[in-house]
C-alpha positions in Angstrom: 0.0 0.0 0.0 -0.5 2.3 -1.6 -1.8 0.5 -4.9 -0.7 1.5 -8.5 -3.0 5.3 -9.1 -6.6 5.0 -10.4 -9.1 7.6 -10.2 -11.7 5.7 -8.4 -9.6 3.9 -6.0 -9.4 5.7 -2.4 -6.2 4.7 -0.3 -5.6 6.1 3.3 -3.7 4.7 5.7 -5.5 5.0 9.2 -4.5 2.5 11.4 -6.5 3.4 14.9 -9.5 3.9 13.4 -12.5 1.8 13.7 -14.3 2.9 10.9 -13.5 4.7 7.8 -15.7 6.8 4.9 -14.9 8.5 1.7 -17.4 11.7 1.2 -18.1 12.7 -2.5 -21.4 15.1 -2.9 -22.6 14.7 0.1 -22.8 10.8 0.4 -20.8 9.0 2.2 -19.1 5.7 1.0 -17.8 3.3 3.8 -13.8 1.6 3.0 -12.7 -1.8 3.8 -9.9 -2.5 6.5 -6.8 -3.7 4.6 -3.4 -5.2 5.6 -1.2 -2.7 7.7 -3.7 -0.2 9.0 -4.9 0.9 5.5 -8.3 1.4 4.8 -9.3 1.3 0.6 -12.8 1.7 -1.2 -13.1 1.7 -5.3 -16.4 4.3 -6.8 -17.9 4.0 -9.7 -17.8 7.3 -11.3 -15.4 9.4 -10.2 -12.4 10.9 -12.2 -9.8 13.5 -12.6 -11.6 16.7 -11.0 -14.2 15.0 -8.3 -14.0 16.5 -4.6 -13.9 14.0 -1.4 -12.8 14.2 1.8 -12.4 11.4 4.4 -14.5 10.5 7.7 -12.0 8.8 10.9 -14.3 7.1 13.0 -17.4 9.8 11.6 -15.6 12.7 12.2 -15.7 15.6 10.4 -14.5 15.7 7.1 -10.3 15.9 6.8 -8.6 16.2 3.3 -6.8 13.0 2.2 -3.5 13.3 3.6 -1.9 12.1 0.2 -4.0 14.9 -1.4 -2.8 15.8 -4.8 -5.3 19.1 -5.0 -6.9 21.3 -2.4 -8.8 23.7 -4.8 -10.0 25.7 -1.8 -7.5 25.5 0.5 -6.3 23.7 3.4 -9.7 23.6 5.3 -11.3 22.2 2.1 -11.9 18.8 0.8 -9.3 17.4 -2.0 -9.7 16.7 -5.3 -8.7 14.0 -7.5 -5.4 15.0 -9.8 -4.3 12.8 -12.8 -0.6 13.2 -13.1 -0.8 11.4 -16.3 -3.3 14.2 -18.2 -0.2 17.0 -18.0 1.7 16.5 -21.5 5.2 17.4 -20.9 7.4 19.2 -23.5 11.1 18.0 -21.7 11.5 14.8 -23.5 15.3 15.8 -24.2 15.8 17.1 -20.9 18.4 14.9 -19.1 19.1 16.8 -16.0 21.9 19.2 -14.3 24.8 17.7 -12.1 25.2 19.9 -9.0 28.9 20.1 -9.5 30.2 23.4 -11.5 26.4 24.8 -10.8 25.1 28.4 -9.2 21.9 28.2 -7.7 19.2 31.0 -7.9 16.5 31.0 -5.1 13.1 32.1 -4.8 9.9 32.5 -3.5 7.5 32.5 -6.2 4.7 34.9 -4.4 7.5 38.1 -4.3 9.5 37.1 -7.5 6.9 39.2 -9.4 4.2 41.4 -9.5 1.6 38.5 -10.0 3.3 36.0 -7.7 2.6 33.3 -9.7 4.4 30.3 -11.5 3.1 31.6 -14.7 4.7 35.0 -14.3 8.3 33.5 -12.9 8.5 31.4 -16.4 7.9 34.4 -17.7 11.0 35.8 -16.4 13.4 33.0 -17.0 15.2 34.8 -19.8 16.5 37.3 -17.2 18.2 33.8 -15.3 19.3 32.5 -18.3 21.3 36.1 -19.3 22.8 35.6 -15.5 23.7 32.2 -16.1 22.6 30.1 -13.1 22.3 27.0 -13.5 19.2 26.0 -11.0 16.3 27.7 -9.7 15.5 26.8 -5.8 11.6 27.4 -5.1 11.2 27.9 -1.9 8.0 25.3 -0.3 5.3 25.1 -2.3 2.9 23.1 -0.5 -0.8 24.6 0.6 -0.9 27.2 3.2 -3.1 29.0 5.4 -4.0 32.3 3.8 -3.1 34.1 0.9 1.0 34.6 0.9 3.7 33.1 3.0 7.0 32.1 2.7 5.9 27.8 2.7 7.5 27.0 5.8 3.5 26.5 7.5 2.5 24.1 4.7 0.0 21.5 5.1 -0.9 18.9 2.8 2.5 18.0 1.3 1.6 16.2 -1.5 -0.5 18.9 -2.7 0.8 22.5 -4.3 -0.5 25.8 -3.3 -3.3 27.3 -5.8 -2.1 30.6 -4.7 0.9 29.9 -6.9 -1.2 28.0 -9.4 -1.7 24.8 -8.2 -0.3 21.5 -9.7 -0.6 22.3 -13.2 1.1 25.5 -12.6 4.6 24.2 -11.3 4.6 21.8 -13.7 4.6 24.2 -16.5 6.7 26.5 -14.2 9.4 23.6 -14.7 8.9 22.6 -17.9 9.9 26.2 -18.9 12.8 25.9 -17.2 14.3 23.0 -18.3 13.1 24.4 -22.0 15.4 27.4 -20.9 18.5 24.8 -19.8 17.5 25.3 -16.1 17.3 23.0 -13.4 14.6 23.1 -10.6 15.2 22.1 -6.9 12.6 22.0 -4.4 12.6 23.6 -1.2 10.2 21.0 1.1 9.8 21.0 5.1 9.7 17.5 6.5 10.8 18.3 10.3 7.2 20.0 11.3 4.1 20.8 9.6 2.1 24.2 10.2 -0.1 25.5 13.1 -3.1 25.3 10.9 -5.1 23.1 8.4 -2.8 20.3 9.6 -5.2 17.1 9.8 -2.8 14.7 9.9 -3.4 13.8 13.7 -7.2 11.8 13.2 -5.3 9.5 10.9 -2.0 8.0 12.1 0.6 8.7 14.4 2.3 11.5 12.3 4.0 12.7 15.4 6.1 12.9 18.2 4.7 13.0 21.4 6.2 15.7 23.5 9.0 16.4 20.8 9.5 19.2 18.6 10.9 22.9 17.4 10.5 26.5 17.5 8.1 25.6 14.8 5.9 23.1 15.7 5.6 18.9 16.6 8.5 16.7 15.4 7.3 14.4 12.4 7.2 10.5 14.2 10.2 8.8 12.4 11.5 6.3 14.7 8.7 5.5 17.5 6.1 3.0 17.2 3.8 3.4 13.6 7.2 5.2 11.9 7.0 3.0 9.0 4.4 4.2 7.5 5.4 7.8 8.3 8.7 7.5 6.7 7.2 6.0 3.8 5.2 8.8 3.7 7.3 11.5 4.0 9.2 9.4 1.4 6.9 8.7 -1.3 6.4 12.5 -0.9 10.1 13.6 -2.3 9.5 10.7 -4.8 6.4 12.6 -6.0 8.5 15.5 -6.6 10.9 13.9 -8.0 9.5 11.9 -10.7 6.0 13.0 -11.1 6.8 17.2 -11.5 10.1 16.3 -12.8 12.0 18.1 -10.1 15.4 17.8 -10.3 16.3 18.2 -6.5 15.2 18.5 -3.3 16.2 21.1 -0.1 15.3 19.2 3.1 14.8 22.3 5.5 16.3 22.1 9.1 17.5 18.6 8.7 18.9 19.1 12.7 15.2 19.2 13.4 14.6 15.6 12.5 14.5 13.1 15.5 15.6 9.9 14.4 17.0 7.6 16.7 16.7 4.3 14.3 20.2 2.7 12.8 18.7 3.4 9.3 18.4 7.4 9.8 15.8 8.9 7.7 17.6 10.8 5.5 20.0 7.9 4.6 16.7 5.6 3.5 15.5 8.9 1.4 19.0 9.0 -0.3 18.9 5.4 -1.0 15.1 5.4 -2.4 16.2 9.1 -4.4 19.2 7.4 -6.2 17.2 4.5 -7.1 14.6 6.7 -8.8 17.6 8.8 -10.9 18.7 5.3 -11.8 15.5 4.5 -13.1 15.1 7.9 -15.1 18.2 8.4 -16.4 18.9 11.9 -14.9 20.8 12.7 -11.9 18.9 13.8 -9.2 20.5 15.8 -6.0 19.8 16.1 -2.4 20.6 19.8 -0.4 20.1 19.2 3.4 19.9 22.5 5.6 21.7 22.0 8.7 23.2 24.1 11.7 25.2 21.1 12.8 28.0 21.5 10.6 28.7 17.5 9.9 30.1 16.6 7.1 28.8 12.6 7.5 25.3 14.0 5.7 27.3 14.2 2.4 29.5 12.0 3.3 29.0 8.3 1.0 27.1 5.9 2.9 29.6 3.1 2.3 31.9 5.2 4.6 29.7 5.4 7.3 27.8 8.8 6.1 23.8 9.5 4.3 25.1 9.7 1.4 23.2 13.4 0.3 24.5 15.4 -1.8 25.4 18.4 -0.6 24.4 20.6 2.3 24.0 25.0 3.2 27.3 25.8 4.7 26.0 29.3 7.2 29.2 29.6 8.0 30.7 30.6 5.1 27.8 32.7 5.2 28.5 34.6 8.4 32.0 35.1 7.3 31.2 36.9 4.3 28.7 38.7 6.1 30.5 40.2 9.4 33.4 41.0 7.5 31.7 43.4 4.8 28.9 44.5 7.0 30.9 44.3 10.6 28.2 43.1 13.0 29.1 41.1 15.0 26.2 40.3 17.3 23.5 37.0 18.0 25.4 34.5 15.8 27.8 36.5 14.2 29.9 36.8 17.3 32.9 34.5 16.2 33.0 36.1 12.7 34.4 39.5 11.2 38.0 38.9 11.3 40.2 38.2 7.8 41.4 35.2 9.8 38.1 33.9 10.2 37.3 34.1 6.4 40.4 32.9 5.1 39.7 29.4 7.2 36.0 29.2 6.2 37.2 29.8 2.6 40.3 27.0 2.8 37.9 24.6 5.5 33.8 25.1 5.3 33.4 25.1 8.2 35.0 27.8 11.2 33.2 26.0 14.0 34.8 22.1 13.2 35.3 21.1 16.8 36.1 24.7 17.9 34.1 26.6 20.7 31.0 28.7 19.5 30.6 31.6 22.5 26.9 31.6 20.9 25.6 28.3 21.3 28.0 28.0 24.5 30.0 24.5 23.7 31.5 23.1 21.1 30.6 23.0 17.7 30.7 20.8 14.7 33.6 18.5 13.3 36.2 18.8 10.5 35.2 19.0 6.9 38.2 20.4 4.9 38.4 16.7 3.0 35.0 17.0 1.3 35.1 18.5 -2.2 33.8 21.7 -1.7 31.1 21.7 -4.5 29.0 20.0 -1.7 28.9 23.0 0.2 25.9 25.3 -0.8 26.9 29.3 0.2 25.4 32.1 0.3 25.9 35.7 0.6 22.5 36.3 0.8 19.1 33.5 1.0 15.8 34.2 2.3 16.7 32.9 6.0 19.7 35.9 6.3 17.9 38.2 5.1 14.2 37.4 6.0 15.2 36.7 9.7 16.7 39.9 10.3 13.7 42.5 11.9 13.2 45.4 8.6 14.7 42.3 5.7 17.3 44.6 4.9 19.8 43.5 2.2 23.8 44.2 1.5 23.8 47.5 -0.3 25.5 47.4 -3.9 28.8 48.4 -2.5 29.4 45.5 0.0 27.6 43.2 -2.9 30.6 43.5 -5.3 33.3 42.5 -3.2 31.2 39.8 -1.6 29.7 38.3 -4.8 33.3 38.1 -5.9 34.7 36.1 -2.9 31.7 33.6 -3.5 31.3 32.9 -7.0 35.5 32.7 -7.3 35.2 30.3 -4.2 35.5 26.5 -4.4 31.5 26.0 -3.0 28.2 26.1 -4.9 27.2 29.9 -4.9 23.5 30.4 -4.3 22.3 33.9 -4.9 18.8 35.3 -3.5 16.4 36.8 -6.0 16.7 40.5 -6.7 20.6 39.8 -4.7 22.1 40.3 -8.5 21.3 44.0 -8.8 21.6 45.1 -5.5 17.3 45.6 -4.8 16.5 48.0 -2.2 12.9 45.3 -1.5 13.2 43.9 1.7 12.6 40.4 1.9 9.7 40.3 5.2 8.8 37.3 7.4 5.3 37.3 5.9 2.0 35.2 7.1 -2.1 35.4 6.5 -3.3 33.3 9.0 -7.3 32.2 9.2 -7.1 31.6 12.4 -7.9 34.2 14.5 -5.4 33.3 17.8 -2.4 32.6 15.3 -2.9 35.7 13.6 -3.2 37.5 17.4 0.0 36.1 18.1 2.2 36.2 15.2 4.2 39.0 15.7 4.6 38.1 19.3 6.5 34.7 18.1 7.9 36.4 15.9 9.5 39.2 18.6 10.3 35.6 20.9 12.2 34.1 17.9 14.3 37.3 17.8 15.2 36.8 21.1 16.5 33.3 21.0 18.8 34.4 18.5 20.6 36.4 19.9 18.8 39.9 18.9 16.5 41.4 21.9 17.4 45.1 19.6 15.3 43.5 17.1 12.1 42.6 18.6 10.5 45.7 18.4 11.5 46.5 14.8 9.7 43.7 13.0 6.7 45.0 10.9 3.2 42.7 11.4 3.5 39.7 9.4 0.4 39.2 9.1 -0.7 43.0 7.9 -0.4 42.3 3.3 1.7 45.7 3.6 4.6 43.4 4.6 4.0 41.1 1.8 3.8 43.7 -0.4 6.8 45.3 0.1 8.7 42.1 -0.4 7.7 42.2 -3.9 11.0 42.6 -6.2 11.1 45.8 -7.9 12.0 44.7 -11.6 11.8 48.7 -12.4 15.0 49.0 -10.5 17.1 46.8 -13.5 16.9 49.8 -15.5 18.9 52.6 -13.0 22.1 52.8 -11.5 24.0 51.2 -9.5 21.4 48.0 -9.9 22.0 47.9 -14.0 26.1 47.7 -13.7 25.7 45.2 -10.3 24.0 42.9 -12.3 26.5 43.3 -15.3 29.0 42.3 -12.4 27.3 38.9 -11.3 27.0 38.3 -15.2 30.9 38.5 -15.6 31.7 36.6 -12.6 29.2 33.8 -12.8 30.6 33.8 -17.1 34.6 33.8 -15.4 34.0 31.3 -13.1 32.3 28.9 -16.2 35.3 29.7 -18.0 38.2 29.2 -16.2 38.1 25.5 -14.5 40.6 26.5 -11.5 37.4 28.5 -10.0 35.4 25.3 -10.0 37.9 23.0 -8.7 36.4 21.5 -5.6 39.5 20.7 -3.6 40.1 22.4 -0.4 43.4 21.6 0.3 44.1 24.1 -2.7 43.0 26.7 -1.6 45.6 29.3 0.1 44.6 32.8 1.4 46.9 35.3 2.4 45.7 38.2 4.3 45.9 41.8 6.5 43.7 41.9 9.0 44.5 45.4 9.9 44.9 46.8 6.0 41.7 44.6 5.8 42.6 43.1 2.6 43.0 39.4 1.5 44.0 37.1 -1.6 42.7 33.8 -2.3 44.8 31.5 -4.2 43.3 29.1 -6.8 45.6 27.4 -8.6 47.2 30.3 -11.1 44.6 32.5 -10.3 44.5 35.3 -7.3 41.1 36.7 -5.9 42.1 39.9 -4.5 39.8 41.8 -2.1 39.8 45.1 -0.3 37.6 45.0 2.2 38.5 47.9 4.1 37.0 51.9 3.5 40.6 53.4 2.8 42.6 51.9 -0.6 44.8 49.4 -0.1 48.1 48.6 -1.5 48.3 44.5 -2.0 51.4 42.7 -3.1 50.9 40.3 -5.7 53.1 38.3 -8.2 53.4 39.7 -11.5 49.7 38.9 -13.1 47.3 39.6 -15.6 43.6 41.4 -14.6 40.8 39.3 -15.7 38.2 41.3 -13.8 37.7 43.6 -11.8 34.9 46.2 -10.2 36.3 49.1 -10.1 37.8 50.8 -12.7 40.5 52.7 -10.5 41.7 49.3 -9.6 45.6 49.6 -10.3 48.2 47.1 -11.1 51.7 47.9 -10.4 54.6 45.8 -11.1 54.2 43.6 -8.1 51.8 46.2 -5.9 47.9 45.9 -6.9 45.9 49.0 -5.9 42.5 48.3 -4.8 40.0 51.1 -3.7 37.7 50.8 -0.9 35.3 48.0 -0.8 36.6 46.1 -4.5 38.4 43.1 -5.7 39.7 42.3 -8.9 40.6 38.3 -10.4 44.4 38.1 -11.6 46.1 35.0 -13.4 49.7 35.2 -12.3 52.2 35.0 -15.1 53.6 31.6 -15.6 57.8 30.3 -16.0 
């Protein structure tokens, strides 16, 4: 269970319940106990577009947990979907390997005006012209309300009609693989949200007494975990093979509890890899994590899960105090040139070291994994969502940063509207139906600012659930056509072109990496293999010695190179091949 799809064959699994009943128009049909705590029941009749709901033990009527459609919402009934009646255009689409790739993310209600996936394809040329090579969409699943960023979504095997439903992401990634673009899928698998989650009638979903900042653990390794693997399972599977996805993000993997010897997301890497067999495309696997393990991407015959790669905040935070210099909440181990040259040579600063945030010790060594398995970001929707007013980096501190991380030896990930410097904030955002989580939203919201480190913050935050703060997070595409945003995004254009260009910048190995550096000049120059990535990030000009090179790149135009002295104004950084014999 479950059975090979037909329309008229109803599949839940429910094992507790004594009796179970299908609902379609108003009449309800009773289902047969089957092996395992499944209940089944075939009608004559119904096809691709009919509504039903279920009945646990005459309750009230719950969507199907494995619903496919909710056309109004999560408090609605579901709908019957036919994958099969979607006609695909992507026959000669064969997939995108991870390594060598940038990622783009976004969240397809602020990406454009409309906030649909009809209006992102219809933006794909300006991705293309950038040159990423994936687009991340952030969750997708049904939630409460109008916008939000997916992180409260319900019914997972079901996509948001606020977006345009399922026939709308298929088409969304049809046109991108048309345009030579890969899709990965942002999904949540550690919690479900506050509202319109039904789950709880049906099985034992979750953890008693368990869970996060954002709501009951999923049940993976108590009694009835099974099923709830294979459910959360045959979920990523649907993504995978039935929308065409070509990768998943597992959000807040350190949020799982698993205590089994199989860990959950080693049985999902196992099931994922035999589906890309099967298809004949490769098909990756991004964990978020805070624990800063290398044994999630590291191969399961040497003991690890065997994902494919994993968000690296670190690298992340270095970038970030260094050019901005906070150093407050979790950024109070960063800032110094030291700190970045070891996150850029070893992914990780905090590899067994002490982190004064958390109190303790922190992570383990990762400097032998090949770096392309370490997803980076200067910017992504958490960094810049999570702070109170979603400010951004302003196009100053952009160019020097964007030039550390695409030259680096990770997988660069830029946030939407990141590539020419937008002055949108990116909002925490929610439009909650229920009355006492709409009440206390902001107040959760204020708490969470506190746990991490920022009491300053609390009273900042605008009301996530007033559509002002939606609104604003909308990308201004206006902005493409001014200065500074129009030469910015000329910038990422020439960097992400260099780094497809010149193989040295993708070369995964750590252990080639070198960085000299001044902390007190505030300047520093990576080393990758004949090529120097010099940066000035100080506010004075800096004098750099260097070998006697060739500029590649560089941006700004006053940048100076001397015989063996390179003269970098405030706040740039210019790419140099030394001269070779």
């Amino acid at each position: 269970m479950p059975n090979a799809w037909t329309p008229n064959l109803f599949e839940v699994w429910a094992p507790a319940a004594t009796t179970m009943e299908v609902e379609i128009d108003g009449v309800r049909h009773p289902m047969r106990p089957a092996r395992g705590g499944w209940w089944t029941a075939e009608i004559e009749g119904v096809d691709h577009g009919t509504d039903y709901a279920f009945r646990v033990d005459g309750g009230e009527p719950r969507p199907d947990p494995r619903t496919r459609r909710q056309p109004y919402g999560v408090f609605g009934p579901s709908r019957v979907y036919d994958h099969g009646r979607f006609t695909w255009s992507d026959h000669d689409w064969h997939g995108r390997d991870l390594r060598g790739s940038v990622i783009y993310e976004m969240h397809v209600g602020t990406f454009t005006p409309e906030g649909t996936f009809e209006s992102a394809a219809a933006r794909l040329d300006h991705l293309v012209q950038l040159g990423v090579d994936f687009v991340e969409v952030m969750p997708v699943a049904p939630v409460p309300g109008r916008h939000n960023w997916g992180y409260d979504g319900v019914d997972l095997y079901a996509v948001t009609e606020n977006y345009g439903g399922p026939d709308g992401l298929k088409v969304f990634v049809d046109a991108c693989h048309a345009a030579g673009l890969g899709v990965i899928l942002d999904v949540v698998y550690n919690h479900l949200g506050p509202s319109g989650n039904f789950l709880h009638p049906f099985g034992p979903y979750f953890h008693e007494g368990l869970g996060s900042f954002w709501g009951q653990a999923v049940n993976l390794d108590a009694p009835g975990s099974d099923e709830v693997r294979r459910y959360f399972i045959g979920n990523a599977l649907q993504w995978l093979r039935d929308y065409h996805i070509d990768g998943l993000r597992l959000d807040a993997v350190h949020a799982l509890h698993d205590k089994r010897a199989v860990h959950f997301l080693e049985e999902l890497a196992v099931e994922v890899d035999l589906l890309a067999a099967s298809l004949g495309r490769p098909l990756t696997l991004i964990a978020e994590s805070d624990l800063n393990d290398p044994r999630l991407v590291t191969p399961r015959e040497s003991g690890g899960y065997g994902l494919d790669a994993v968000w690296d905040d670190d690298v992340h935070h270095a970038l970030h105090s260094a050019l901005s210099g906070e150093r407050h909440g979790y950024y109070c181990d960063f800032g110094s040139l030291e700190v970045l040259a070891k996150v850029l040579t070893s992914a990780y600063l905090h590899d067994g070291t002490y982190s004064t945030f958390r109190g303790r010790s922190h992570g383990r060594p990762a400097r032998h994994v090949p770096g392309y398995r370490f997803v980076c970001a200067l910017q992504n929707h958490d960094q810049i969502g999570n702070r109170a007013e979603g400010d951004r980096l302003p196009p100053e501190l952009l160019r020097v940063g964007a030039g550390l991380l695409l030259t680096g030896p990770f997988t660069p990930m830029l946030f939407m509207g990141e590539e020419w410097g937008t002055r949108t904030p990116f909002l925490f955002f929610t439009d909650h139906e229920d009355p006492e989580l709409a009440a206390g939203e902001a107040d959760r919201r204020r708490r969470e600012f506190v746990d991490h480190g920022y009491p300053d913050w609390a009273d900042k935050a605008p009301d996530p659930q007033d559509k002002t703060t939606f609104l604003r997070s909308k990308l201004d595409w206006s902005e493409l056509d001014r200065e500074p945003h129009r030469s910015l995004l000329n910038w990422y254009r020439d960097l992400i072109a260099l780094r497809k260009v010149l193989p040295e910048l993708t070369d995964p190995r750590l252990d080639r990496v070198h960085v000299d550096y001044d902390e007190t000049a505030r300047w520093l120059v990576v080393h990758r293999g004949s090529l120097r990535v010099a940066a000035n990030l100080g506010p004075a000009r800096a004098t750099v010695p260097i070998a006697p090179a060739k500029v590649l790149l560089g941006s700004d135009e006053d940048i100076i190179l001397d015989g063996d002295r390179l003269l970098l104004p405030p706040r740039s950084l210019a790419v140099l091949r030394v001269n070779q014999g």
